[in-house]
VOGU-3710 file (C-alpha; in Angstrom, 3 decimals, decimal comma):
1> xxxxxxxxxx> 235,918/168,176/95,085  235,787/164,710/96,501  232,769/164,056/94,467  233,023/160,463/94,372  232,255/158,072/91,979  228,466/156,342/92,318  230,153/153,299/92,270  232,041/153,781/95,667  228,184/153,667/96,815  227,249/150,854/94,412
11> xxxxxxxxxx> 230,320/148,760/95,782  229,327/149,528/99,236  228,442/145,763/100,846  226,730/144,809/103,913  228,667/143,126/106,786  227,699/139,686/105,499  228,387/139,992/101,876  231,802/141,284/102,865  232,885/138,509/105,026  231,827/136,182/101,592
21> xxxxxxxxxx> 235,211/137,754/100,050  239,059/137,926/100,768  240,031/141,237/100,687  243,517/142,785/99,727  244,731/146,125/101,118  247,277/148,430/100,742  249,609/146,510/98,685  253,021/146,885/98,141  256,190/145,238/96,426  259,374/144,633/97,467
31> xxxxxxxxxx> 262,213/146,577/95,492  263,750/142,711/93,396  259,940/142,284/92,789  260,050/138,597/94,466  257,684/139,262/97,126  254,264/141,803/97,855  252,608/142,309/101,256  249,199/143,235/101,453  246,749/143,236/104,808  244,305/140,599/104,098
41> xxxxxxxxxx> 240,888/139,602/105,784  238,207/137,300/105,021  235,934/140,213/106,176  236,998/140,264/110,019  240,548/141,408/111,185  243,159/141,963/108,859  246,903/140,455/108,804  249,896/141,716/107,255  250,639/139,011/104,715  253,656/138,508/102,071
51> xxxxxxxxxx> 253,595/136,254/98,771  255,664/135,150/96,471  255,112/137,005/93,219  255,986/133,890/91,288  252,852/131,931/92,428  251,245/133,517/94,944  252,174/131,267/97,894  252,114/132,870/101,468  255,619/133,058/102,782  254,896/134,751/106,218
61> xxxxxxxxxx> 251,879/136,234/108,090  252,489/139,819/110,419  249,701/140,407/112,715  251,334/141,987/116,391  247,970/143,520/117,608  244,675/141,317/117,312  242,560/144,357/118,088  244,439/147,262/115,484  244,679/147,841/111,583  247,054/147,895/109,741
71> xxxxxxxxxx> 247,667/150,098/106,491  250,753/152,081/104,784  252,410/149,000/104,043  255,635/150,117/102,439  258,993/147,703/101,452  262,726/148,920/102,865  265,741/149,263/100,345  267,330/145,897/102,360  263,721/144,165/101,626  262,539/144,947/105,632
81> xxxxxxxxxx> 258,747/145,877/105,968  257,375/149,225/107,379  253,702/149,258/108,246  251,468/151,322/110,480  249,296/149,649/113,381  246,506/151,702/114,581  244,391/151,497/117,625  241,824/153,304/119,308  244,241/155,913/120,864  247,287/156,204/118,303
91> xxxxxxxxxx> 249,018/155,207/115,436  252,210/153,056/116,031  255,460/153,185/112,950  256,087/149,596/112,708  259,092/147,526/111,260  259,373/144,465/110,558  262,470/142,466/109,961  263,188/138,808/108,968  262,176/137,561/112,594  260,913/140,209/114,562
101> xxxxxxxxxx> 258,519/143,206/114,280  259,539/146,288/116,303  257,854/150,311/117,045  259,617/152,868/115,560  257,277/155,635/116,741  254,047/156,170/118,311  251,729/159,509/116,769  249,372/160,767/119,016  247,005/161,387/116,196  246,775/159,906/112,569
111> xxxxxxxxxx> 249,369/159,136/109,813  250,173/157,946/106,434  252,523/157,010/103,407  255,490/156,019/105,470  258,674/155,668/103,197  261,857/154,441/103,875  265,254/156,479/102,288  267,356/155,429/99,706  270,236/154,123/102,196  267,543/152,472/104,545
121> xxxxxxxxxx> 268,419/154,328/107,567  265,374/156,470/107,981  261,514/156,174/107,765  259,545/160,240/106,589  256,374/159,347/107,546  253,020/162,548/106,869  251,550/162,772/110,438  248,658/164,488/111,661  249,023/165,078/115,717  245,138/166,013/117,208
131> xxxxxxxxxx> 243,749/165,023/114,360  239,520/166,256/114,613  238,919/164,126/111,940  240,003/161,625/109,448  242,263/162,683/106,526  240,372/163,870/103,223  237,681/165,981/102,575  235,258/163,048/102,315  234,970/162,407/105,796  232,487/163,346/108,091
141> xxxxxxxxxx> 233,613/167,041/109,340  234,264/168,221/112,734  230,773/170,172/114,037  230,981/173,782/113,070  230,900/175,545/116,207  232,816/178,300/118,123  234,746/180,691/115,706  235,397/179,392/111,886  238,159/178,766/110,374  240,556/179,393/112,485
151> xxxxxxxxxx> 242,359/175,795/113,275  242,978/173,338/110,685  244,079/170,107/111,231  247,477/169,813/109,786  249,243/166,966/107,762  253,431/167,868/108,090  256,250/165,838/107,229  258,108/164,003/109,907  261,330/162,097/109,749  262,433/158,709/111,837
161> xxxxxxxxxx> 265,827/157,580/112,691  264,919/153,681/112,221  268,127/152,182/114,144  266,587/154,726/117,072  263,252/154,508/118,296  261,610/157,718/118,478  260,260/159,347/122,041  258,438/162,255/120,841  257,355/163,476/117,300  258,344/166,236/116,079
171> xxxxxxxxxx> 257,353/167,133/112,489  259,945/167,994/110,122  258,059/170,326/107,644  256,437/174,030/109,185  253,738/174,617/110,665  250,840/176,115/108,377  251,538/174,071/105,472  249,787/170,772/104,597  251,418/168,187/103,171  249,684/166,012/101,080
181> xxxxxxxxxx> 252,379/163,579/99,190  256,331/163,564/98,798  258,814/161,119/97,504  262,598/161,202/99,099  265,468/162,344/96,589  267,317/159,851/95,548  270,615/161,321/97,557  268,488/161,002/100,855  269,090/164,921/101,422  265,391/165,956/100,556
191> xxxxxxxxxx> 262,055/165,501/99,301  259,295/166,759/96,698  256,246/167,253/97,828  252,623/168,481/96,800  252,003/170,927/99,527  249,579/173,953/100,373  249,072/176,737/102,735  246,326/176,694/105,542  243,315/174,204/105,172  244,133/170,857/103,694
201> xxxxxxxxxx> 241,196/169,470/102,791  240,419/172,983/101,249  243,373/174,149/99,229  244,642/171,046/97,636  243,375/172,565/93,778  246,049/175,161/94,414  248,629/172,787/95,994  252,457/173,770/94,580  255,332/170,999/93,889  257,902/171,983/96,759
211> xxxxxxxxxx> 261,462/170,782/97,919  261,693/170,076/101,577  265,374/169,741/102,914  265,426/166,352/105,000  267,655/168,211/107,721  265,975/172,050/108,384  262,187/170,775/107,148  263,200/174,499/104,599  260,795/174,893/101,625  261,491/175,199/98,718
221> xxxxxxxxxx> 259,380/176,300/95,702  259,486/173,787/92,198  256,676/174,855/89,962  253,450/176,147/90,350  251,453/174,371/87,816  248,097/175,791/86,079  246,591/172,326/86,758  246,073/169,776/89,785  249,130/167,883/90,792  249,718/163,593/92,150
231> xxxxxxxxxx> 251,938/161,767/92,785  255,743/163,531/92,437  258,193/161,429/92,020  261,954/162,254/91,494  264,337/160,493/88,194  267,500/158,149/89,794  269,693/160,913/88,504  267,737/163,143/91,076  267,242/165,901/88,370  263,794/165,839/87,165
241> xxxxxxxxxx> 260,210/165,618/89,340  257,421/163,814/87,377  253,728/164,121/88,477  250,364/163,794/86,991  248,934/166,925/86,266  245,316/167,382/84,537  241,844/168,466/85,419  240,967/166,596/88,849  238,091/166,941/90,714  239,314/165,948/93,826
251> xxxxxxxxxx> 242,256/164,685/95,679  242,535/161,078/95,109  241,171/160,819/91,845  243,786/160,826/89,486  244,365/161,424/86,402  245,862/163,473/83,299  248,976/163,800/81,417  252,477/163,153/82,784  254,794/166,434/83,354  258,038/166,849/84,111
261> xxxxxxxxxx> 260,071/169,727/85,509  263,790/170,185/86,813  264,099/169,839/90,551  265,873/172,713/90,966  262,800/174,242/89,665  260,929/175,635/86,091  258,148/175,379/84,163  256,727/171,825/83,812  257,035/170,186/80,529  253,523/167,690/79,457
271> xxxxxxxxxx> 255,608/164,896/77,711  252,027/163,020/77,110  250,256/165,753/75,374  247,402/164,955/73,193  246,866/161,788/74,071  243,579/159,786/73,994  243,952/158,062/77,237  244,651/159,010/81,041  247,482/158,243/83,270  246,211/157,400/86,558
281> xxxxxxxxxx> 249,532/156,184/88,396  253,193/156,944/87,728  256,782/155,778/89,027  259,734/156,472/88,107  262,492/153,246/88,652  265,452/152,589/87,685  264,401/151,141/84,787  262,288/154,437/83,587  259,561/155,796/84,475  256,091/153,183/84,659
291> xxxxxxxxxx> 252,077/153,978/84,183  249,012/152,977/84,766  246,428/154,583/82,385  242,858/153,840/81,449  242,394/153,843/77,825  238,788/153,602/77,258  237,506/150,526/79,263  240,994/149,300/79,515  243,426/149,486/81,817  246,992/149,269/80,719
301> xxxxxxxxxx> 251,029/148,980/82,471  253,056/150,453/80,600  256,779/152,390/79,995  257,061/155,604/79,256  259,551/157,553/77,708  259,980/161,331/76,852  258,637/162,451/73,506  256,997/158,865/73,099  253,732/157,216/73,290  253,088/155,133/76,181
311> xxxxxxxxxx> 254,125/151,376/75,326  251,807/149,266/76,645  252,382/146,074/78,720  249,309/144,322/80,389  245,971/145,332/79,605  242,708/144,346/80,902  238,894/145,745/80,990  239,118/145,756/85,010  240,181/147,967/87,344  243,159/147,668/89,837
321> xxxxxxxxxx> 244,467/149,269/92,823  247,824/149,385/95,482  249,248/151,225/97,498  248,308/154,955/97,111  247,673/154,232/93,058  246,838/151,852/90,593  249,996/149,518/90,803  253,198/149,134/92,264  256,198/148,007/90,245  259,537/147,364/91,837
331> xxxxxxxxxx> 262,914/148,764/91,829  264,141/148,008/88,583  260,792/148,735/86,929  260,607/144,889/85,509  257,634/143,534/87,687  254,198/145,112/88,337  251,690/143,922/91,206  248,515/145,060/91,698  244,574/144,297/93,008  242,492/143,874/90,240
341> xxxxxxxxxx> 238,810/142,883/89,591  235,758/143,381/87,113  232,203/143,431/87,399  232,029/139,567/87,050  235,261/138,941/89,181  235,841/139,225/92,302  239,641/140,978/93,460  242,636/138,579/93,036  245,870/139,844/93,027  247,899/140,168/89,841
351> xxxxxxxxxx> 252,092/140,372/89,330  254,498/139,597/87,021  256,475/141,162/84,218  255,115/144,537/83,056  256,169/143,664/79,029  253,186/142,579/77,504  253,939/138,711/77,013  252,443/135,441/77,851  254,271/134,936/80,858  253,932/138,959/82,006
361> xxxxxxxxxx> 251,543/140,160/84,335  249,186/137,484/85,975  247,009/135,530/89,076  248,572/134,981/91,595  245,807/134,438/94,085  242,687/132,595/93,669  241,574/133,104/97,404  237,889/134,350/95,955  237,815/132,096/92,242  234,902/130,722/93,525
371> xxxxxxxxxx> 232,599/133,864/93,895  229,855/133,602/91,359  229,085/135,841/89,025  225,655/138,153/89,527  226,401/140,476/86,345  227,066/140,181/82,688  229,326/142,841/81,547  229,945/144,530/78,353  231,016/147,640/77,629  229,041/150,177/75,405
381> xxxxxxxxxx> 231,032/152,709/73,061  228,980/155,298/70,965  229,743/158,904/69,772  228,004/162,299/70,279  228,825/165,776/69,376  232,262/164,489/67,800  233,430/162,717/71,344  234,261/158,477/71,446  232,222/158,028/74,464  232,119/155,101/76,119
391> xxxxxxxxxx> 230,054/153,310/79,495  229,078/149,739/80,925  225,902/148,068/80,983  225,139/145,516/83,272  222,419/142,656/82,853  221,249/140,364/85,401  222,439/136,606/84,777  219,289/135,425/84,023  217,474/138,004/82,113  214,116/139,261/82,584
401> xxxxxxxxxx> 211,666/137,800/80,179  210,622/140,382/77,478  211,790/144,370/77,659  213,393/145,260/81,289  213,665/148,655/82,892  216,929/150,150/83,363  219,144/152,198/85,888  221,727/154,730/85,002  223,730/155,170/87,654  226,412/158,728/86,957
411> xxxxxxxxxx> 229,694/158,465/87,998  231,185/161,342/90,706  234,169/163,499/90,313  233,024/165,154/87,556  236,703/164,301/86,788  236,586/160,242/87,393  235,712/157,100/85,864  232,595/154,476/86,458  235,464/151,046/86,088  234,406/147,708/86,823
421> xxxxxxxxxx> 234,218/146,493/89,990  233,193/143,507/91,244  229,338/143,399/92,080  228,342/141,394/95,036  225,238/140,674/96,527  225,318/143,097/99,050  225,918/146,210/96,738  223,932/148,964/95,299  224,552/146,921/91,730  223,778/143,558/92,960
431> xxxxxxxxxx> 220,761/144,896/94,632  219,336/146,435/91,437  220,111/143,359/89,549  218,782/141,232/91,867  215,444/143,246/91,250  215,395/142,900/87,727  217,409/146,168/86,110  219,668/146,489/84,270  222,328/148,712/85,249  223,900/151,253/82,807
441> xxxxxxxxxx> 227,199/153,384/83,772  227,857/155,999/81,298  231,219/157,770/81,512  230,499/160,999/79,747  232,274/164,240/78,918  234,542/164,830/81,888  235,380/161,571/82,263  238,756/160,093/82,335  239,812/157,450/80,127  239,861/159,240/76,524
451> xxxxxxxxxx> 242,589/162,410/77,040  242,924/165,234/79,017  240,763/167,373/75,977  237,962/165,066/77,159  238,179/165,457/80,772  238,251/169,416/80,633  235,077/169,164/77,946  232,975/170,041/80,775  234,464/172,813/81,838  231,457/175,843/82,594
461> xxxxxxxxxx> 229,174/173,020/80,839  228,210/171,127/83,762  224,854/169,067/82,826  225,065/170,242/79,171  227,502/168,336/77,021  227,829/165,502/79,711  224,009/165,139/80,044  223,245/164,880/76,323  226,353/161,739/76,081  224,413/159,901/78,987
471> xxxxxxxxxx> 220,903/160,421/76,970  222,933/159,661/73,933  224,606/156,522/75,177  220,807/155,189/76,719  219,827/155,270/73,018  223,042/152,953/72,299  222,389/150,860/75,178  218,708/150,352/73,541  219,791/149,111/70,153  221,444/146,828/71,938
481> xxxxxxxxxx> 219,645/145,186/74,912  216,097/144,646/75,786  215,678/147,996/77,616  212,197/149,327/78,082  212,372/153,126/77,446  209,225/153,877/79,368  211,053/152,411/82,555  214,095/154,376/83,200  215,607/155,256/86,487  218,519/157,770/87,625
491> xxxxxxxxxx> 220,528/158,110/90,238  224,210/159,170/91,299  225,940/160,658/94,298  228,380/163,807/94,985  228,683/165,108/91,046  226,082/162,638/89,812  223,991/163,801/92,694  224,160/166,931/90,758  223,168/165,392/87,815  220,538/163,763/89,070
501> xxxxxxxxxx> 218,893/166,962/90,516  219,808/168,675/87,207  218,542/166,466/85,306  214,955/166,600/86,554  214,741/170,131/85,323  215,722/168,939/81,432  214,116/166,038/80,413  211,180/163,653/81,918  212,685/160,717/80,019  213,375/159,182/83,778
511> xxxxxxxxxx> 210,458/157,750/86,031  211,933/158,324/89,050  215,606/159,529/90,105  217,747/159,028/93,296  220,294/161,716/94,336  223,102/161,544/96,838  224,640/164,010/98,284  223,619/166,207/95,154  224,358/170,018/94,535  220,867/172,068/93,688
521> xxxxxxxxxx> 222,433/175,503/94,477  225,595/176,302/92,987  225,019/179,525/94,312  224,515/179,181/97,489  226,870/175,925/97,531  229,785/178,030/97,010  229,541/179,863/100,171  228,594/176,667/102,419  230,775/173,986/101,386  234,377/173,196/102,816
531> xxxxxxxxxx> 235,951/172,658/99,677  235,285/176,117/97,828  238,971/175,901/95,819  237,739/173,080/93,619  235,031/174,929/91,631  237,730/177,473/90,012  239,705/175,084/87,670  236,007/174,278/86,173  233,983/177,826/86,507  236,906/180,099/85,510
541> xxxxxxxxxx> 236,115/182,588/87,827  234,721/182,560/91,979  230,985/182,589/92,386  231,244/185,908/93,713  232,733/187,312/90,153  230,615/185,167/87,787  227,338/184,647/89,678  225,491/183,935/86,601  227,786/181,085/85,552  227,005/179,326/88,676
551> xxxxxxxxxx> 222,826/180,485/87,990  222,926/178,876/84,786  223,284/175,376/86,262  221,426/175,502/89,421  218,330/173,202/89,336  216,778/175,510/91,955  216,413/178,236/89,357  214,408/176,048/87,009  212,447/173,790/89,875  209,448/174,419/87,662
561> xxxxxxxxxx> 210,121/172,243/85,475  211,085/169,284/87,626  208,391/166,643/87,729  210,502/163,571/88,311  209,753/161,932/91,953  213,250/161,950/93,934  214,394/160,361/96,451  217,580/162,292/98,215  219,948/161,434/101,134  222,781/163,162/102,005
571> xxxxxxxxxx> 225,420/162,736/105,398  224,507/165,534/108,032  228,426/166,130/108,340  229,171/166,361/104,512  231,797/168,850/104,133  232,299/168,533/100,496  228,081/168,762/99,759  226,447/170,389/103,099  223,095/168,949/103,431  221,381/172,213/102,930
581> xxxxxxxxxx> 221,690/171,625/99,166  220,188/168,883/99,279  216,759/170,189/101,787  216,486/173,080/98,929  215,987/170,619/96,426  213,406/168,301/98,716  212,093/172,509/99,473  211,665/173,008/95,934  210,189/169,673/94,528  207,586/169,775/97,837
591> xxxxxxxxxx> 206,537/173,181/97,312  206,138/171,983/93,035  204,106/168,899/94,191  206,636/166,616/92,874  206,927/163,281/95,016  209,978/163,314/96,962  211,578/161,757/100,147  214,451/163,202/102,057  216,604/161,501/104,420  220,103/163,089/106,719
601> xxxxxxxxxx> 222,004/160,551/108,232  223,434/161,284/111,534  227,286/161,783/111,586  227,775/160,521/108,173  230,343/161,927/105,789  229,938/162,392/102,220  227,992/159,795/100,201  227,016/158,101/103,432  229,368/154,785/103,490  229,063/153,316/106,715
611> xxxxxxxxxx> 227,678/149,707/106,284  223,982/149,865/108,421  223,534/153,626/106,859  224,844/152,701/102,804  222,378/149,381/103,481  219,494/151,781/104,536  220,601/153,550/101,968  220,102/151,054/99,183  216,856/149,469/100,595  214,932/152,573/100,136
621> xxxxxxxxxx> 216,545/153,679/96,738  215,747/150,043/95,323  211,772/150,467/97,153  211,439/154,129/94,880  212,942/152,316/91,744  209,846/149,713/92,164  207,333/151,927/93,150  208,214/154,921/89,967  210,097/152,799/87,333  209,066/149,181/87,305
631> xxx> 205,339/150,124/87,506  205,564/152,686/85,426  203,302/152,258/82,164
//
């Protein structure tokens, strides 16, 4: 379930506060690791650009179409660039070369993750033709009308000669099966690929690892693993597939151990089991394969070899991001690049040598070192119930005179991470601080960032062991900071929507809560969301065969006890939450008494992002935060 971290919400900025920052998209590195491209903007249109990984200096701007975007930025064997350039009407395959940019293809539709093959003669781009929608289950959905179910968008493989420009498209892969990623063989006669049958945005928690043959788009079955599957990726040798494989709430948010399996197919082999951190990116180069994993509120580059730990190379309390992962490293596996920021710096990109050593990973940009800080960071570690748990609090620059109230904010997913971001004015965050809160973001029991054992903790416990580590970590935060326990706040969106709802039936510890896009019903959930596959890894069993698992943490069943007031909000085209979970809850809490305000954005999508809704959004969360926590006595 693409139950998205709170802090996509909290990092959500106005129009204004984003045009304040240079922004770095969709960055890639070329395969000597001399030069990364990213689509840059100051908060207005964005332009292909390429740097010099040694220092950062801008060697050449790309921008053919004043009115498109650009994204899928993706390097050629020969050091070319392949992007796509998207308009109003269709999505164009674009290559660039040392003096001229040239179409390759034009989809009639949407597209993504263009690659180019080993010998550089061909571009596999996935392609959706007719899309209804955007890709991923966290956009808004189509309107549910006429007979259900019965036409799926679909997201197949197709193939582009690159010396040939292309008249038609015609996907490689069949019809039926969504494709969700791939990475070519190394002979050029094939790919791997996380795919599924029927409804993509439905079916990706029982996705399989596949072959595809490059010529007859034939399928052919790798593994079938017990657990959720990113990011395959195939050895030089071309023998072995690697993926992350763990407990996953939702495309997109990765993490778990590494597996690997032969490509002619088997059972996949965990070669990081038992670890105490998460792997959140993988590649496999020439040089071996390369990770990104959080280890507690660190992020870390590292190598990683069969039957060893992880050795680690950079390592920073940030966060980072590029491409479709956390880094990208190139060919050889000897230089990383990557986006990275923290709570009290704004995103610069970073490259260099992936060994840790003085001269290794670093700066390169310094396009926003002037952005002031609006939070102090540090990050909180405690232990409950025999679990290293660990969250960040943040505290306005100038603190409040005397004991300030507090905001815990809970992380989506369940199967995700609260990791630092940079607050800006315009955010959920910088709001909050701006008012005087502090701002605490616990990352509980089914959190990544301490092992896979930790992640599945909160399997058929949802709001039990991860509720009492939140609680648990407030009282650390207290011993600690000037935090006034009779002025706490709660809020959260998708999963810690849920929370937030759930909560109100445990404990009155919180003045006054806020709850996005938040389950009530599990219930009733189950038969009204789009995204039914995701609940099985977690409850065992369908709704319909274990109703009383899915009773037992529905806050509608034990509404009487709720006497926090709520404020809710929720997208009316939410796919992944409908919004009829969340008018039970504003049912239940008005028919208890309990003060409580709901609002359904038109057209929105799950978590409501859109900059004049998220804004709305924050104004009237931050208005119920003054009026039920700050006052509170």
């Amino acid at each position: 379930m693409r139950l998205i971290l709170a802090a996509a919400l909290l990092a959500s900025t106005s129009p204004a506060a984003a045009q304040a920052l240079h922004q770095y998209g969709a960055l890639a590195i070329s395969p000597t690791g001399d030069r990364v491209a990213a689509v840059e903007s100051a908060g207005g249109h964005g332009v292909v650009t390429v740097r010099g990984t040694a220092d950062g200096r801008v060697l050449r701007t790309i921008d053919p179409c004043k009115t498109c975007s650009y994204s899928g930025l993706t390097f050629a064997p020969n050091g070319d660039l392949v992007f796509l350039v998207r308009d109003t009407a269709a999505v164009r395959l674009s290559y660039a070369d040392a003096t001229t940019t040239r179409t390759i293809a034009t989809i009639p539709g949407i597209a993504q993750t263009p690659r180019v093959s080993p010998d550089g003669t061909r571009i596999a781009l996935l392609v959706t033709l007719g899309a209804a929608k955007e890709s991923g289950a966290t956009q808004a959905g189509v309107r549910m009308i006429g007979e259900i179910g019965e036409k799926n968008d679909e997201q197949r493989l197709a193939v582009f000669d690159i010396g040939k420009p292309a008249a038609t498209v015609t996907p490689l892969s069949p019809a039926g099966r969504y494709v969700y990623e791939y990475d070519w063989t190394p002979d050029g006669r094939g790919f791997v690929a996380t795919t599924a049958l029927g409804n993509g945005d439905n079916n990706w928690w029982v996705a399989t690892l596949d072959a595809i043959d490059a010529r007859t788009g034939a399928v052919r079955p790798i593994a079938k693993p017990v657990t959720q599957l990113n990011q395959p990726r195939v050895s030089p040798d071309g023998r072995t597939v690697a993926y992350v494989g763990g407990l996953m709430s939702d495309f997109g948010s990765i993490g778990g151990d590494v597996f690997t399996v032969p490509l002619a197919g088997g059972t996949p082999r965990n070669i990081t089991a038992g670890a105490k951190s998460t792997v959140t990116t993988i590649d496999w180069t020439a040089g071996g394969l390369r990770t990104v994993t959080l280890a507690g509120d660190r992020i870390q580059f590292g190598t990683l070899t069969p039957g060893q730990s992880v050795a680690p190379g950079f390592a920073k309390p940030a966060s980072s991001a590029a491409g479709d992962g956390r880094a990208v490293f190139s060919a050889d596996g000897r230089i990383a690049a990557a986006v990275v920021q923290d709570y009290e710096h704004a995103p610069a990109i970073y490259a260099g040598p992936v060994a840790a050593q003085a001269n290794g990973v670093r700066q390169i940009t310094h396009d926003n070192d002037a952005a002031p800080a609006l939070a102090s960071a540090r990050s909180i570690a405690w232990q409950n119930e025999g679990y290293d748990v660990q969250g960040w609090l943040l505290a306005p620059r100038t603190a409040p005179a005397g004991k300030a109230p507090m905001i815990t904010m809970v992380h989506g997913g369940p199967s995700a991470a609260s990791m630092p971001g940079y607050v800006s004015a315009g955010s959920m965050n910088g709001a909050l601080l701006k008012a005087g809160y502090y701002v605490f973001l616990p990352n509980p029991r089914g959190s990544f960032g301490q092992g896979e054992a930790f992640t599945a903790a909160n399997k058929r416990d949802f709001g039990g062991g991860d509720l009492r580590d939140i609680l648990a970590g407030i009282d650390a935060v207290e011993r600690v900071a000037p935090v006034d326990d009779a002025r706490l706040g709660l809020g959260g969106c998708s999963y810690g929507g849920f929370m937030a709802m759930w909560t109100n039936t445990q404990t009155n510890r919180f003045k006054a809560i806020v709850a996005g896009a938040g389950l009530s019903n599990w219930v009733s959930y189950y038969g009204t969301n789009g995204i039914d596959q995701w609940l099985l890894p977690f409850f065992g069993k369908t709704m319909y065969d274990d109703i009383k698992a899915y009773e037992d943490v529905s806050a509608v069943y034990q509404a009487k006890k709720a006497k926090t007031p709520t404020f809710i909000y929720v997208g009316e085209r939410d796919i992944e939450v409908p919004p009829t979970q969340s008018i039970e809850w504003w049912h239940a809490l008005k028919d208890r008494g309990v003060p409580v305000s709901l609002v359904i954005y038109p057209d929105a999508g799950h978590c409501v992002t859109a900059p004049e809704q998220a804004s709305d959004v924050r104004a009237r969360a931050i208005a119920w935060f003054d009026t039920y926590v700050k006052a509170a006595k």
